[in-house]
N, CA, C and O atoms as a GROMACS GRO file, in nm:
protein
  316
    1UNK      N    1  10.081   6.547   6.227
    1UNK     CA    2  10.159   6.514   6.346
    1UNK      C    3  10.070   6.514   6.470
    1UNK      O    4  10.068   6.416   6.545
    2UNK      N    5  10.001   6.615   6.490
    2UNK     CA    6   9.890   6.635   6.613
    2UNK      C    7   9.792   6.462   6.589
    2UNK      O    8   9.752   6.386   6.677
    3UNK      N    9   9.788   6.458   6.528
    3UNK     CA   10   9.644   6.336   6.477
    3UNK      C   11   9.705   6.217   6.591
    3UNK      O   12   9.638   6.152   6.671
    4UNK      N   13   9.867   6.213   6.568
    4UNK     CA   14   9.905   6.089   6.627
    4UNK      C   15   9.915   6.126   6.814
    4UNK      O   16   9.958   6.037   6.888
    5UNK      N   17   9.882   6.228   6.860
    5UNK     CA   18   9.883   6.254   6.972
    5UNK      C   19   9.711   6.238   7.024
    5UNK      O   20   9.682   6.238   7.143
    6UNK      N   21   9.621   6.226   6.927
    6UNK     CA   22   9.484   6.168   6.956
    6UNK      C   23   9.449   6.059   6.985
    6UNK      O   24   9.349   6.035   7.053
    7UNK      N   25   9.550   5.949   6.924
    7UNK     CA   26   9.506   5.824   6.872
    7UNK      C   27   9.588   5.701   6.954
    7UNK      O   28   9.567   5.582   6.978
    8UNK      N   29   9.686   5.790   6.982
    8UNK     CA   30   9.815   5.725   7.072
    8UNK      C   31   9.829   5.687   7.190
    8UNK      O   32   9.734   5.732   7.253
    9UNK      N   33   9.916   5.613   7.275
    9UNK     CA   34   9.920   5.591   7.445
    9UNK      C   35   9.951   5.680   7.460
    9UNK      O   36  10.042   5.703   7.380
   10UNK      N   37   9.921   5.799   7.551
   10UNK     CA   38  10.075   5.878   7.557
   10UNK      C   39   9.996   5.946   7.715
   10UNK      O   40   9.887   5.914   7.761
   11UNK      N   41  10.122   6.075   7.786
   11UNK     CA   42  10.092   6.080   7.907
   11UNK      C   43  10.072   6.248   7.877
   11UNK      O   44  10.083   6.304   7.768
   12UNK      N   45  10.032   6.322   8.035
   12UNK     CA   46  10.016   6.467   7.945
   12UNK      C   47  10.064   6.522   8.095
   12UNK      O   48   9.979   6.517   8.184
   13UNK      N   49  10.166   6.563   8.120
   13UNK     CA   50  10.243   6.666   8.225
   13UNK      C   51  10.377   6.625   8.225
   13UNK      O   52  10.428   6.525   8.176
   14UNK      N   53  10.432   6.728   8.296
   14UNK     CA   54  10.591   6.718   8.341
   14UNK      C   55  10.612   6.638   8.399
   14UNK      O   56  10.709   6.567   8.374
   15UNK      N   57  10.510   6.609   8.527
   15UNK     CA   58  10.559   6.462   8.636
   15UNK      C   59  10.529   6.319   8.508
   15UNK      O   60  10.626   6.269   8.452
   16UNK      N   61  10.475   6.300   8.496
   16UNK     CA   62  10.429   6.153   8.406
   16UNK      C   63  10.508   6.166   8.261
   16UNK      O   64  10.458   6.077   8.192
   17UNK      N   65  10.563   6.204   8.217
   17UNK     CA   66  10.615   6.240   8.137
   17UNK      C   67  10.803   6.192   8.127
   17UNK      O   68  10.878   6.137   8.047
   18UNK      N   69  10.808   6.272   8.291
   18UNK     CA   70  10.939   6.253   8.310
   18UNK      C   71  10.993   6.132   8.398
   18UNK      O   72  11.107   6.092   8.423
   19UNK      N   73  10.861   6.088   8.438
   19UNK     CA   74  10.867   5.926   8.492
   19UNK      C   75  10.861   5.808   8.387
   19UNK      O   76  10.908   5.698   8.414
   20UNK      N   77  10.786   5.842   8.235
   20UNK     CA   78  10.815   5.771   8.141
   20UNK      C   79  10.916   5.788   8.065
   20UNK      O   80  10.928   5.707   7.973
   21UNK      N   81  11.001   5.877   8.076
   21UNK     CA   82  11.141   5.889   8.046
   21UNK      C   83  11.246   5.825   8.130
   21UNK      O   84  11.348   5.768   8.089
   22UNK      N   85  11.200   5.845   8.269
   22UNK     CA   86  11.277   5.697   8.315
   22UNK      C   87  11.280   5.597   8.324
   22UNK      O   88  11.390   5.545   8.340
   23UNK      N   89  11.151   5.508   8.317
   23UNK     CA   90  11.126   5.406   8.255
   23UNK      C   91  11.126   5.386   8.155
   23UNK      O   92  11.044   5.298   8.128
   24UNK      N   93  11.210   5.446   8.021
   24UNK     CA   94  11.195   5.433   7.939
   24UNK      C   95  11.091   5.398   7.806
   24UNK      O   96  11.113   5.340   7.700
   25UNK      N   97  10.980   5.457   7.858
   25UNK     CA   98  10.869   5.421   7.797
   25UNK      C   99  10.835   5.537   7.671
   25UNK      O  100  10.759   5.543   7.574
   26UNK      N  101  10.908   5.597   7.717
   26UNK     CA  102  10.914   5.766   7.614
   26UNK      C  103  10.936   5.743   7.408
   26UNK      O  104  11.042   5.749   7.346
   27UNK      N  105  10.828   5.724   7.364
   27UNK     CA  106  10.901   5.708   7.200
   27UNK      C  107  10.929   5.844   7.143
   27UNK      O  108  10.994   5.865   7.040
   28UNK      N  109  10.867   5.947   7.231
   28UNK     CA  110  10.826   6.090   7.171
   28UNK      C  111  10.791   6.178   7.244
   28UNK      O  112  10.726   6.135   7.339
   29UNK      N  113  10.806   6.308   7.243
   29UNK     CA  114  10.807   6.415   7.332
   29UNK      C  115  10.762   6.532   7.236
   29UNK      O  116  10.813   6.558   7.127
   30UNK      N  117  10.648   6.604   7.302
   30UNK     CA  118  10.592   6.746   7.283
   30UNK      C  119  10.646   6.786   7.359
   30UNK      O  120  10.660   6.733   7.469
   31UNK      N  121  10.704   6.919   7.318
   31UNK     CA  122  10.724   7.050   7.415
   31UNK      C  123  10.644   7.175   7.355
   31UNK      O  124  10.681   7.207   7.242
   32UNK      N  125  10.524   7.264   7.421
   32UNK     CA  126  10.469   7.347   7.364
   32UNK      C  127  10.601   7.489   7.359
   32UNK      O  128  10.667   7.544   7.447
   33UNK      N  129  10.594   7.501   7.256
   33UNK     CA  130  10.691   7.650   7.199
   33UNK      C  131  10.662   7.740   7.277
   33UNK      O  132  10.762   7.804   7.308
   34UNK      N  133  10.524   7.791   7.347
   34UNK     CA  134  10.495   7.869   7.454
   34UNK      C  135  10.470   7.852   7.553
   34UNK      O  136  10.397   7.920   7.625
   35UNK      N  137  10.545   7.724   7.585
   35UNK     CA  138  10.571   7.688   7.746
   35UNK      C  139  10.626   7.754   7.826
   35UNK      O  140  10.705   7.830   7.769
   36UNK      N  141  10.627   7.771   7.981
   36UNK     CA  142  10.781   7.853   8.020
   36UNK      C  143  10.862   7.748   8.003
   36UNK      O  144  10.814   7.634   8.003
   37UNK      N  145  10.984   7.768   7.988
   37UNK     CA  146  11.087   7.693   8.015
   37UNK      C  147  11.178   7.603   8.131
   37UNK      O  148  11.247   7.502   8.122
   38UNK      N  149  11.145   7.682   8.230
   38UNK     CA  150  11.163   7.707   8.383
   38UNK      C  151  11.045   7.556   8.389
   38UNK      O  152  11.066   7.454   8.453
   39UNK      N  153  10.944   7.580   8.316
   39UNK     CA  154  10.820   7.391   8.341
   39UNK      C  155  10.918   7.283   8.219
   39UNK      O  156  10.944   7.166   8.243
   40UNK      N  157  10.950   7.336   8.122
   40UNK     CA  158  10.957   7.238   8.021
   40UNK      C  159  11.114   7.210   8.072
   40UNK      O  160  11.103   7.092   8.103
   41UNK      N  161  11.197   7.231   8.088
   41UNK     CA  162  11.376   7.217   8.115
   41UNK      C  163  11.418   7.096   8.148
   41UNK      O  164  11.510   7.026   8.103
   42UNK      N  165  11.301   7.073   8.273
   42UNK     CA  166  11.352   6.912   8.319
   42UNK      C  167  11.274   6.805   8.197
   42UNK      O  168  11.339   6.704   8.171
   43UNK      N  169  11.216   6.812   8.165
   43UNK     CA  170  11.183   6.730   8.061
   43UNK      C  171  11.263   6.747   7.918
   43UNK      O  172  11.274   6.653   7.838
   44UNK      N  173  11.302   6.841   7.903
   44UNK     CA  174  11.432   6.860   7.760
   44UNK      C  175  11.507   6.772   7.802
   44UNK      O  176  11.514   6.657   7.761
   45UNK      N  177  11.609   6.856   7.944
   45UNK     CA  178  11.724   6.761   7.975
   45UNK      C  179  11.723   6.609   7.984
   45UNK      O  180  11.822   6.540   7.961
   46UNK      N  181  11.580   6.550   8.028
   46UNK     CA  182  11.568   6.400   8.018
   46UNK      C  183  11.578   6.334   7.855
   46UNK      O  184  11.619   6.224   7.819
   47UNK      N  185  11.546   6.401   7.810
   47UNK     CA  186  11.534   6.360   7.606
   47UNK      C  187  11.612   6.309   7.581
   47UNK      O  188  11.582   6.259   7.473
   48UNK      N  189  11.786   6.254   7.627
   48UNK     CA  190  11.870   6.235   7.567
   48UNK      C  191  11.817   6.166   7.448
   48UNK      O  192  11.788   6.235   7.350
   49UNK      N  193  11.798   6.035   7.444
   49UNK     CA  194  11.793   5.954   7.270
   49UNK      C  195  11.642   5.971   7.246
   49UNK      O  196  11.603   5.884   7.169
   50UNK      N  197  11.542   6.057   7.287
   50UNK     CA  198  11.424   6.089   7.284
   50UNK      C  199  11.395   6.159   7.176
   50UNK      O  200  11.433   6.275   7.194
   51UNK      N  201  11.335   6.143   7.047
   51UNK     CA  202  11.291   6.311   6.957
   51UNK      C  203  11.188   6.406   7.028
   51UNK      O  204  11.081   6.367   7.074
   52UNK      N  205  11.234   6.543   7.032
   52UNK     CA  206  11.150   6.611   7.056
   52UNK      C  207  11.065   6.684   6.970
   52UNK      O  208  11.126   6.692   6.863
   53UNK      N  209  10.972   6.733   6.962
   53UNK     CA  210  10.893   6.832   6.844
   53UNK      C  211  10.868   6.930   6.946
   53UNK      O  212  10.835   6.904   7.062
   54UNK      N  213  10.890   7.077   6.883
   54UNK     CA  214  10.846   7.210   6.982
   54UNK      C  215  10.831   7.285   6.873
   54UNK      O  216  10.910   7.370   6.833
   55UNK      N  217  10.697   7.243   6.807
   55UNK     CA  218  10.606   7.298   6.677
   55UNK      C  219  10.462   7.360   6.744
   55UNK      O  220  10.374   7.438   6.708
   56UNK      N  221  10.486   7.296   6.839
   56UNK     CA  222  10.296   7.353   6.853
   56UNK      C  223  10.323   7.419   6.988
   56UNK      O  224  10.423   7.432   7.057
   57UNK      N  225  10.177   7.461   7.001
   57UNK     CA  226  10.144   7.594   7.122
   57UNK      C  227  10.042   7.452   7.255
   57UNK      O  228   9.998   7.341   7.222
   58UNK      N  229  10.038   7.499   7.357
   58UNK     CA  230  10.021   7.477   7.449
   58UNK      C  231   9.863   7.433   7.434
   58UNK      O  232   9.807   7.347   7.502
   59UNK      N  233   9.807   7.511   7.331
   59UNK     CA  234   9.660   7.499   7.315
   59UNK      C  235   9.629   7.406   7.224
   59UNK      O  236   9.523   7.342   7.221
   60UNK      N  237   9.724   7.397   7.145
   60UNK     CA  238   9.712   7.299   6.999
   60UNK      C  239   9.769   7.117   7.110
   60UNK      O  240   9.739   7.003   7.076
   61UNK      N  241   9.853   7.157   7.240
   61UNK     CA  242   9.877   7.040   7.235
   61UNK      C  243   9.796   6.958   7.322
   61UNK      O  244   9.775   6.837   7.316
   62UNK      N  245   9.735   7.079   7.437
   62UNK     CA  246   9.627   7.028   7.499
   62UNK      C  247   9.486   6.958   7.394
   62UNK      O  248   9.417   6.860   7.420
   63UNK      N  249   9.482   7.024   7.309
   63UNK     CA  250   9.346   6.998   7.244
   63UNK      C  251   9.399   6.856   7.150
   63UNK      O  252   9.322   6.761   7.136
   64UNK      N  253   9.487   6.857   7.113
   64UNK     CA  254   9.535   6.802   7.073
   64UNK      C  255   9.531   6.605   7.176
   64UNK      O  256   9.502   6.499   7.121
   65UNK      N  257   9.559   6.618   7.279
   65UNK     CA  258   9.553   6.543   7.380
   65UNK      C  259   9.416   6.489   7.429
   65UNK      O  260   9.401   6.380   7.484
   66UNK      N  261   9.305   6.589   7.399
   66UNK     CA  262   9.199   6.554   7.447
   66UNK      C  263   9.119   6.631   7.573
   66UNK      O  264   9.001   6.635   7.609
   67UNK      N  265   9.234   6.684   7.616
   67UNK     CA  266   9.179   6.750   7.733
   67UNK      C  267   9.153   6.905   7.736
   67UNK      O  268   9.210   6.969   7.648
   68UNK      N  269   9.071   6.977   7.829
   68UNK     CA  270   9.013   7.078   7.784
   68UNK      C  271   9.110   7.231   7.832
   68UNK      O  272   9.071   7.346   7.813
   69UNK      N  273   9.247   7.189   7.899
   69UNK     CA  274   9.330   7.305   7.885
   69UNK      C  275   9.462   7.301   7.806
   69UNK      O  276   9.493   7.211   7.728
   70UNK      N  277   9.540   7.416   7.837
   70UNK     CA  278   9.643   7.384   7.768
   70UNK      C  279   9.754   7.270   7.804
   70UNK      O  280   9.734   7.228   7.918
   71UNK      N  281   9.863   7.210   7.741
   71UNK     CA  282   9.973   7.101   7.809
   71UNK      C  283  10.090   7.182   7.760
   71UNK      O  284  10.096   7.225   7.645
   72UNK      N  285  10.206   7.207   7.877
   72UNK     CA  286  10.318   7.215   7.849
   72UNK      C  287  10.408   7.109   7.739
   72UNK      O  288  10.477   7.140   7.642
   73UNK      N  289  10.375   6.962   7.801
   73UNK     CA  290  10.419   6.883   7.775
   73UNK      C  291  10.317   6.748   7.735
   73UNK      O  292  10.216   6.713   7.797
   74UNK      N  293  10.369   6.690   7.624
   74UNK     CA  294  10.282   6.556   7.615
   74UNK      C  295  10.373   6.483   7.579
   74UNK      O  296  10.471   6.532   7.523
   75UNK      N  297  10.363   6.333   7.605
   75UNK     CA  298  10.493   6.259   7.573
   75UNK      C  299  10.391   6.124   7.520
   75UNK      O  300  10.282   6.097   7.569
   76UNK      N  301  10.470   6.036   7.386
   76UNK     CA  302  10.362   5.932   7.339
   76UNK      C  303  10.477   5.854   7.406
   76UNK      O  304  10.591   5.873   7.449
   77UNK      N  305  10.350   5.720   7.387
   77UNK     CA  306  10.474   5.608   7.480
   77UNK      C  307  10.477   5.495   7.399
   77UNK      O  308  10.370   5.456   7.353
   78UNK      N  309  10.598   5.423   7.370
   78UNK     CA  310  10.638   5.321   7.309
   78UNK      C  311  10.522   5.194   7.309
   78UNK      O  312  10.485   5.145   7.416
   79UNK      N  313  10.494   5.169   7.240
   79UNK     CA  314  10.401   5.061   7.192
   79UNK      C  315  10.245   5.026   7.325
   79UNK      O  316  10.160   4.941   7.299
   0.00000   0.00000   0.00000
């Protein structure tokens, strides 16, 4: 599952994230399991027809992403 967050378009924060959820650009949504919640909330509540995964840790999703800290949030984007 992580592999496709390497290889993929995708965006990595709450702001860009939740702007590709309004533009509908959202195919997929990370939420790190050890996020606060209080960061991740507004991006749940946007998910309506969105899948979410909240399997991985903050470190798995940053690294995961490419970049060298942790991500609350990563979102892949439709084609």
């Amino acid at each position: 599952m992580l592999e496709e967050l390497s290889t993929a378009q995708k965006v990595v924060g709450v702001k860009q994230s939740l702007r590709a959820l309004r533009e509908g650009r959202a195919g997929k949504v990370f939420l790190a399991c050890d996020a606060d919640p209080a960061v991740t909330g507004r991006v749940e509540d946007a998910c309506a027809s969105v899948p979410v995964e909240r399997d991985f840790t903050m470190a798995q999703l940053g690294s995961a992403a490419g970049i060298a800290v942790g991500a609350a949030v990563v979102t892949l984007l439709n084609g």
